[in-house]
C-alpha positions, -999 to +999 in steps of 0.1 A: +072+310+653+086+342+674+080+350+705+039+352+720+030+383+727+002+388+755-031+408+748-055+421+773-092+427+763-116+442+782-150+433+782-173+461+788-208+469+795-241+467+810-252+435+832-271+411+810-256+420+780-239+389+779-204+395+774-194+358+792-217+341+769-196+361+738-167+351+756-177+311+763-187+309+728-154+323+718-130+305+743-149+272+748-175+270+718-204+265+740-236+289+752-258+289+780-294+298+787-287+300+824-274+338+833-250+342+856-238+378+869-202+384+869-185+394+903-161+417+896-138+401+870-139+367+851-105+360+830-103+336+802-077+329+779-073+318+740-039+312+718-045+327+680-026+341+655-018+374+639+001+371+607+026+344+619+026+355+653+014+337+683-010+359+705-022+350+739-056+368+743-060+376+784-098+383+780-110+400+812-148+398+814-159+427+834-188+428+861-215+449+845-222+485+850-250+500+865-270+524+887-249+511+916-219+496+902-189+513+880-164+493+862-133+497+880-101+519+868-079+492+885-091+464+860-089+482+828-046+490+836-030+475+812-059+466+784-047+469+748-080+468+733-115+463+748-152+455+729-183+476+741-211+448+742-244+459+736-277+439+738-299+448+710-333+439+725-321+465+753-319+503+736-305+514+767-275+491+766-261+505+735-269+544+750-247+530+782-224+514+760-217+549+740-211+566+774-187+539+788-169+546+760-157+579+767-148+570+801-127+539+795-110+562+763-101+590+794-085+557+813-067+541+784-060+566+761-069+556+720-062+517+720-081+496+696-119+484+704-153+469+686-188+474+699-210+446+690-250+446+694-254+413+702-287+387+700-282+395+661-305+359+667-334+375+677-335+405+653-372+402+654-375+420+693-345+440+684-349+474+703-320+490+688-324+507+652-308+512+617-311+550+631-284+536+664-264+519+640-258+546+619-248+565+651-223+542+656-207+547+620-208+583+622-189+581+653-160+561+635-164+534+655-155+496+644-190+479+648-207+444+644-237+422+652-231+390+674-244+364+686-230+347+713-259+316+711-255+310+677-217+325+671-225+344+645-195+369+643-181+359+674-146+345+664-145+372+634-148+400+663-117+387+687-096+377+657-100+416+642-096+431+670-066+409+677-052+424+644-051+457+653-040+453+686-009+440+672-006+458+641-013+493+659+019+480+686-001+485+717+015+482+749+005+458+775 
């Protein structure tokens, strides 16, 4: 096999979204009920492969953004691709989620990313509409329901996203 090549990902978003469940369910297979808030950054890592190529995914789960706290410029250097999370019994998280966007685009440039509403599980208290999800497909944007307690998605959302970070040659 040639060389591994090393991937950042950024995980991105509002607190209790639960980007470190998506990312325990992807990494280690497992969920939790119990929340816990991410300080600053949480990194993870997971081997896969991209069309005969070894990838090492460096998957930096970022503290959540809110009122009082802004993701930092500092741990997005170097990202080549990141995944807006969205929780879709929270509206407001995918509206957040839209505007982060713009912001980490202005820091990275155009590298590869996926938003994902997540709780696709409990569709039934789902606060986020057909009428959002449309939004995001007019804005271009690569898009998926998750799950992170019942995986749904999960490994088909780092595995894509892997693709195109390598297929698109992005640095990092």
């Amino acid at each position: 096999m040639p060389n591994t090549v090393q991937k950042k990902i950024c995980m991105i978003g509002s607190f209790g979204v639960v980007k470190t469940s998506l990312v325990a369910r992807y990494v280690r297979s497992i969920f939790s009920d119990k929340y816990l808030t991410t300080l600053g950054v949480k990194i993870d890592k997971k081997v896969l492969s991209v069309d005969g190529q070894e990838v090492n995914l460096m998957l930096w789960d970022l503290a959540g953004e809110d009122a009082l706290t802004q993701i930092k410029p500092m741990h997005l250097r170097g990202a080549s691709g990141y995944i807006l999370v969205a929780d879709g019994c929270r509206a407001s998280s995918l509206e957040a989620a839209i505007e982060l966007q713009s912001r980490v685009e202005t820091e990275l440039g155009k590298v590869p990313f996926t938003c994902v509403v997540n709780k696709v599980d409990l569709r039934e208290s789902w606060e986020v509409d057909d009428a959002a999800l449309d939004r995001l497909s007019a804005l271009g944007w690569p898009w998926l329901l998750t799950s992170a307690k019942s995986g749904a998605r999960v490994e088909e959302l780092f595995q894509t996203l892997a693709e195109r970070m390598v297929r698109e040659k992005t640095d990092a």
